[in-house]
N, C-alpha and C positions, 0 to 999 in steps of 0.2 A: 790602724783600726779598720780592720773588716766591713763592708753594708751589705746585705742580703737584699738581692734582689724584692723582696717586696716592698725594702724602704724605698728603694729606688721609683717604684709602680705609683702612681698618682690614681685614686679612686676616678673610676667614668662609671657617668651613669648608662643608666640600658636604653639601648635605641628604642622608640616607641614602635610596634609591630601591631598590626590590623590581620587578622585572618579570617575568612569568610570563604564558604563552599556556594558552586555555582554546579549548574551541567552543561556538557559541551556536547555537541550534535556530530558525529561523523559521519554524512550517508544516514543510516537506520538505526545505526550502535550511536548511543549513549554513554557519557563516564564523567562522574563525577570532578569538578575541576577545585583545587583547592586558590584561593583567590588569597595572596599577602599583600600587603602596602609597609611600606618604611617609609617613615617621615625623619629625614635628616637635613644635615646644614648645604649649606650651597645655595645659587644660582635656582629663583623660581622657577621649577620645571614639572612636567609630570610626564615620566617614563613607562612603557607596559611592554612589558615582556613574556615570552612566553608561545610565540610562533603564533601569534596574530594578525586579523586580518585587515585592512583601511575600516571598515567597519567600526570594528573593538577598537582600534586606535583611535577615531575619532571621536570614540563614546569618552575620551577625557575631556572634552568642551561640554561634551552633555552632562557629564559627573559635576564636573565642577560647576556649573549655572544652574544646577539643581540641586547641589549644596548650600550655597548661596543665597538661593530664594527660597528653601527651608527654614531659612534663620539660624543657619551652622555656619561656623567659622572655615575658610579653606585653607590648608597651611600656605606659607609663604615660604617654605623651604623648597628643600627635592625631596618630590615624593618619586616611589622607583614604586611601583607594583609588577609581580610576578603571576602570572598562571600558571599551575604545574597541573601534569608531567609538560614541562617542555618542548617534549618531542609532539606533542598530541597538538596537531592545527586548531583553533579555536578562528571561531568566525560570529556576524552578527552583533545582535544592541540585547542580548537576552543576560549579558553578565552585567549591566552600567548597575543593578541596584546591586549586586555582590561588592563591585568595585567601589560606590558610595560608601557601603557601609562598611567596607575594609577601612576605606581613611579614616572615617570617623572613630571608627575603634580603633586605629593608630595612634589619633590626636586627642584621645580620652575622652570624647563627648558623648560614648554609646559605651555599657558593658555590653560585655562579650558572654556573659553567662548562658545565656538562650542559642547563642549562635553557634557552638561548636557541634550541635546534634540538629542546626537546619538549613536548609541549602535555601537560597534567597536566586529568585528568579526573576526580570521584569526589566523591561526600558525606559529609562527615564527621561523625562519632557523639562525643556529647561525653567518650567515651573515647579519642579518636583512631582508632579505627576507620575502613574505608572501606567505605561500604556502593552497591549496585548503583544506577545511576540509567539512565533512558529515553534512548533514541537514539544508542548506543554506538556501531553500526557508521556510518550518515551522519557522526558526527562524523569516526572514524578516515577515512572518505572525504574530507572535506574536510580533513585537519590531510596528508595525502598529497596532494592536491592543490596546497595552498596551499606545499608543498617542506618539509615537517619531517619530521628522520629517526626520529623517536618517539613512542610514545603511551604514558603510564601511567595504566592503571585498573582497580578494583576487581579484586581478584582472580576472583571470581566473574565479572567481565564479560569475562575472557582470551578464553574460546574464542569470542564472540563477537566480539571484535573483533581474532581472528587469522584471520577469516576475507577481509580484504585483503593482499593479497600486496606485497609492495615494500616495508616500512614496520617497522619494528620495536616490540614489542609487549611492557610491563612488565605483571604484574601486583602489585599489593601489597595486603598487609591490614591495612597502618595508616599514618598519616602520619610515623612514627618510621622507618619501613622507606624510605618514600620520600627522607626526608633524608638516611638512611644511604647509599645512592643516588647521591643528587647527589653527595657525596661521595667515590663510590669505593672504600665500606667495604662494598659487598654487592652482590648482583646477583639483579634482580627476578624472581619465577617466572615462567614461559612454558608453555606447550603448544604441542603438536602441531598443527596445523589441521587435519590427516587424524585423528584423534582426534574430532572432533566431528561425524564425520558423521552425517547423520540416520539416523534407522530408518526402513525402510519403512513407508507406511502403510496401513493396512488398510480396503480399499473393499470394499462388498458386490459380488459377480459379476452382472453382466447375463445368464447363464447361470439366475439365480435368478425372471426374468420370464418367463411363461409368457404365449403369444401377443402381442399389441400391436402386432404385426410393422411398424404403419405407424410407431407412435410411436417405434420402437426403429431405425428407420429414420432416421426426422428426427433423431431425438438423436445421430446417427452423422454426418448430415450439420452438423448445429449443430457439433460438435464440433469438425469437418477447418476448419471455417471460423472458430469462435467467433462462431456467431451468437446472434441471441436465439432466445428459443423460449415461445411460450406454450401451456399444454397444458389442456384442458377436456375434463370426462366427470363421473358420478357419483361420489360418494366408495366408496373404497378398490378403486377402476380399476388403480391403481396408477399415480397422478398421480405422488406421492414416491417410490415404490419408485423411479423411474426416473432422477428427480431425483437421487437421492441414490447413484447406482450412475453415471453420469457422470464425476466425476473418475479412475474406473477406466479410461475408455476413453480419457482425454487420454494426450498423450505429457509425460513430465516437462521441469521449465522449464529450458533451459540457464543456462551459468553469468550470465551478464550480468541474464536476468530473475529467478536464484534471489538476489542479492544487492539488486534492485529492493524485490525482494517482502521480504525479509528486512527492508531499512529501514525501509518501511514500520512491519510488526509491531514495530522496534525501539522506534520512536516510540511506538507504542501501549503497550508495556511487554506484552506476550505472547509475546515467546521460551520456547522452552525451556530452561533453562538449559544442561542436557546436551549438545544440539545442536541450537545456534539457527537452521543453515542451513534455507531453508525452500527444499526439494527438488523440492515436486511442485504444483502449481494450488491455492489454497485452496481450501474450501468454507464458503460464509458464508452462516446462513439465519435470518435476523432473525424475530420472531416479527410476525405481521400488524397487531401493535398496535404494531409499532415508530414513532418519530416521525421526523419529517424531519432534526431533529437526529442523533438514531442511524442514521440511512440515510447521510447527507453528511458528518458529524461537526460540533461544535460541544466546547463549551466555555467560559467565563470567559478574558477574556485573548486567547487566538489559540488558533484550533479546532483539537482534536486528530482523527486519523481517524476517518469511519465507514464503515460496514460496507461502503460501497461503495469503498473504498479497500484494506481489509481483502481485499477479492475482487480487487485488482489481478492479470492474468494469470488469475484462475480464474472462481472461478463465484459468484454470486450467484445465490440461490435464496430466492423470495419465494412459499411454499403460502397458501393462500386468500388470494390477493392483492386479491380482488373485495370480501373486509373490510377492507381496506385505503384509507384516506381517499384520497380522490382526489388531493387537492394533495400527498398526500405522493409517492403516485404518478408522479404529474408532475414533482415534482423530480428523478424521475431523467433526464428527456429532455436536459438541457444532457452528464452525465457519459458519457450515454451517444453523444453525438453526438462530443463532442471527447476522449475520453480519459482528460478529466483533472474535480477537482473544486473548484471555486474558494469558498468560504463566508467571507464577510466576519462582521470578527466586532472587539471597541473597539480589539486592537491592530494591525489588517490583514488584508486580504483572505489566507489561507489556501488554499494550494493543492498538492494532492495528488494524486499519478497514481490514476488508476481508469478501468482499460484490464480491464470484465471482461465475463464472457458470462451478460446475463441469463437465468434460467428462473424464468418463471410458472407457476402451477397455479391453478385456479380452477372452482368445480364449476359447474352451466350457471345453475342460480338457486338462490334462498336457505332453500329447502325439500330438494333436492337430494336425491331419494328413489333408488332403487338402480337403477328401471325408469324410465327419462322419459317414457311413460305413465302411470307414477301420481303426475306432478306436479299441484300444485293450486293451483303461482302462474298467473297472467294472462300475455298475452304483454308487457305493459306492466310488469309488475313482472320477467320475465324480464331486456327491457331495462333496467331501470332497476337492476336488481341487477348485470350488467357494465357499465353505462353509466360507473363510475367507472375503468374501461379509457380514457381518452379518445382521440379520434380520433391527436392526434400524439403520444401515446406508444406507440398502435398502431400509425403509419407505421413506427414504430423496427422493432419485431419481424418480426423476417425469416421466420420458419416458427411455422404454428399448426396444433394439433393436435388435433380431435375426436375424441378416445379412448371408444368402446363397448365396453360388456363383453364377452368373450371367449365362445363357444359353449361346452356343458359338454364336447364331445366336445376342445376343444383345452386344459381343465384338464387331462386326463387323458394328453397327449401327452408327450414327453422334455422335458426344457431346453432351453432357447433355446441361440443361441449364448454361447459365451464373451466376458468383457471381453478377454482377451488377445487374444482372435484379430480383436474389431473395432481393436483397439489398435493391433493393426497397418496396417490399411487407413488408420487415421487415421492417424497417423505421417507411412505415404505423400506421403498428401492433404500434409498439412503441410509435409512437407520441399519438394512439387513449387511449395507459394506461397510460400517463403523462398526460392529460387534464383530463381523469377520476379519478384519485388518485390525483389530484394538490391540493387537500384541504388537506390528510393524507401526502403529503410528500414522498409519492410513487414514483419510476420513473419506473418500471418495475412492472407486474404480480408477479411476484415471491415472490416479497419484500410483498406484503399484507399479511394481518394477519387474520386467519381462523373468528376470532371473528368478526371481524371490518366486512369482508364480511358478515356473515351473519345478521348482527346488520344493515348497514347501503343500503347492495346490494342482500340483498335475492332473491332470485330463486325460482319459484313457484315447488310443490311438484310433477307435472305431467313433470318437467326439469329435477329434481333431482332423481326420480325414479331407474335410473341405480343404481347409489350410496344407497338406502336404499336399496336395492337386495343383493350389494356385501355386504353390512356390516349386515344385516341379515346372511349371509350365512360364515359369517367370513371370507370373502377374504380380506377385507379391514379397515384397521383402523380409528381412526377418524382422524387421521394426515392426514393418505394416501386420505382419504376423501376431508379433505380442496387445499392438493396440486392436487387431480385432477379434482376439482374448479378453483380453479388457471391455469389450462392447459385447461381448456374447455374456458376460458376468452379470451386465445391466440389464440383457434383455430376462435373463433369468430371472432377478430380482425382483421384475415387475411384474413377471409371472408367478414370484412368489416359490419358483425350484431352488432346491439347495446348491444345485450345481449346474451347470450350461447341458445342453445335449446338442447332439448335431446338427438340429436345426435351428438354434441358437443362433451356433458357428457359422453357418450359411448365411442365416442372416444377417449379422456381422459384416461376413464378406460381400454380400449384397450389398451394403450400406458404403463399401469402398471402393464400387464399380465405377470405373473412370467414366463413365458414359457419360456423365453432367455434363464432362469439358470438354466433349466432342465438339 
């Protein structure tokens, strides 16, 4: 007598499986992580997989002590939870409410009906609390992209992360709240997103500099363009005042780069809480003892930003930059040529926009007395004191500035002009290079590309003349060529021409006379 194998087969029932979606942070990319739990026999343990970090791994004392004290049962089994894709490093305490409510839908104390269209974000406190964690809005960007209709997190992180439109937006303040949730039995607090708007912020008036007419000039033109700017003179010339009175004359960042810039800072963990939206150009001014680390960012694991990322859309401002190590110097010539900043680090190269408008200040040598007549360095230690300026991170800087003290008769004259009223010339300037560049994806001068110019916006040979002069005569490279292209575009704008003329270009090249760092 024959058995068929199914007589043989003994009924088992189905493993109990928890699934839950979270987001993982790599650098500035985001992706959706899909979060399982298995609850089976064996030896009480709780395993996590999935190429995590001490972090995530110790977030199962925190899961379990805040299941616990929710008034939810913790299995007594092996639990095995997975993070997928695998390969994708996960880091941080931003998945412990994903991984809570995996078990719990494992061990049948939570449906799962709600959960497979929302991604659950938030840290958990071993009273079940949810407390704020970094990079809240890229997440919510990626959990909308990837097509989910939800996000819940931290109560505290709501007005942040109501700041994407299309996507619907919980917050909660403990994991008891959330389960009550999935189930039907409550509904999560919310805000306004017109609620968190920024407050204006308070820049000192350019109105408040008295003479410097050239440098107050260049800074106007740096601005319409976002170029760089290096400024030299004796100390309290009023290197900083001007520096620092700059973000007044910018125009505020639309919506596309206010939410750029906002990610950024989300990763770094410096929002506001109030109102995280960040409205207007940063202002980032490291101190001259800053390292290459804090210039680029770094970190353990996968680099978090620095400062030069921090300044994405705005400004980067580096005073007595000539005390500043040279190679750290130099590390900025890659961020500044392409945009962006790449730093490799044991879990991957890291990469972060940093799309910002250098200003240097630097006094002419290292005695730096009030009269440069009564200096008493050498001309050999003059150079050798900006000599950590190096040649190609000076090709970068498009406008340099030899600022002299002011005559006493022009202490004593009115206020310069207003930040409003250059505010608006720049605006102009600005708006006139986004309708010109709106096919390349340009929003500034600066951002075009030597090629593309000459390929698509050629300049007749009786414009360009200055420039074949200096680069016959080797003052000028072809780099320095294209950027005082790019600065002749600006000067035009502000004048309101369709297109630069030769005395643009002059100007331009005026503006890259090595004479400051004599």
């Amino acid at each position: 007598m024959s058995t068929s194998w199914s007589e043989l087969e003994e009924p088992t029932a189905r493993a109990p499986l928890g699934r839950t979606f979270s987001v993982g942070l790599n650098a500035f990319e985001a992706k959706v992580i899909e979060v399982q739990a298995h609850v089976g026999q064996g030896l009480p343990a709780v395993i996590i997989g999935g190429t995590v970090d001490s972090a995530l791994r110790e977030g199962r004392e925190r899961v379990r002590a805040a299941i616990v004290n929710s008034g939810f049962s913790f299995p007594d089994g092996k639990v095995t939870i997975n993070l997928a894709p695998a390969e994708l490093p996960k880091r941080g305490s931003a998945h412990d409410l994903s991984l809570a409510v995996a078990i719990l839908v494992a061990t049948e104390q939570v449906t799962s009906v709600r959960l497979s269209s929302t991604v659950l974000l938030g840290e958990l406190a071993l009273d079940g609390s949810l407390r704020p964690v970094r990079g809240i809005l890229p997440a919510v960007i990626a959990a909308r992209a990837a097509g989910f209709r939800r996000v819940v997190v931290p109560i505290s992180m709501v007005a942040e992360a109501t700041l994407i439109d299309d996507i619907e937006i919980g917050g909660a303040h403990t994991l008891k709240e959330v389960v009550a949730w999935s189930e039907g039995k409550t509904v999560l607090d919310t805000v306004d997103g017109e609620s968190s708007a920024p407050e204006p912020r308070m820049v000192p008036d350019m109105a408040d500099v008295i003479g410097q007419t050239e440098a107050r000039h260049a800074l106007e033109i740096a601005a319409a363009g976002a170029h760089h700017v290096l400024m030299t003179g004796p100390p309290g010339i009023g290197k900083t005042m001007l520096a620092r009175r700059l973000p007044g004359i910018l125009p505020p960042l639309d919506r596309e780069e206010s939410l750029e810039v906002t990610a950024v800072h989300s990763i770094a963990g410096i929002l506001s809480p109030g109102s995280p939206l960040v409205a207007d150009p940063p202002f980032i001014d490291p101190h001259h003892s800053a390292s290459t680390t804090a210039l680029l960012g770094g970190g353990t694991g996968m680099a978090r930003p620095g400062a030069v990322s921090l300044a994405h859309r705005g400004v980067l401002f580096i005073d007595e930059c000539a005390e500043m190590g040279g190679k750290v110097l130099d590390s900025l010539r890659q961020p500044l040529e392409e945009g962006v900043v790449k730093v490799p680090r044991r879990d991957g190269v890291a990469e972060y926009p940093a799309r910002f408008q250098l200003i240097l200040a630097a006094n002419p040598c290292s005695c730096a007395p009030a009269r440069d007549t009564a200096c008493m360095c050498s001309s050999v230690e003059r150079r050798r004191y900006l000599g950590k300026l190096s040649g190609p991170l000076m090709d970068r800087v498009d406008i340099r500035v030899r600022m002299d003290p002011p005559g006493n008769a022009t202490l004593t004259t009115a206020s310069g002009e207003s930040s409003a009223a250059i505010r608006v010339r720049v605006t102009g300037a600005r708006d006139a290079a986004v309708e010109r560049w709106r096919e390349f994806g340009w929003r500034t001068n600066a951002e075009a590309r030597g090629a593309d110019l000459k390929r698509h916006f050629p300049l007749p040979p009786t414009v360009t003349r200055p420039l074949e002069l200096s680069m016959r005569e080797g003052r000028l490279t072809a780099r320095g060529a294209d950027r005082a292209v790019r600065v002749a575009w600006t000067i035009a704008d502000l004048e309101g021409r369709g297109t630069p003329t030769e005395t643009d270009v002059a100007q331009a090249l005026l503006y890259r006379d090595r004479g400051g760092l004599r």
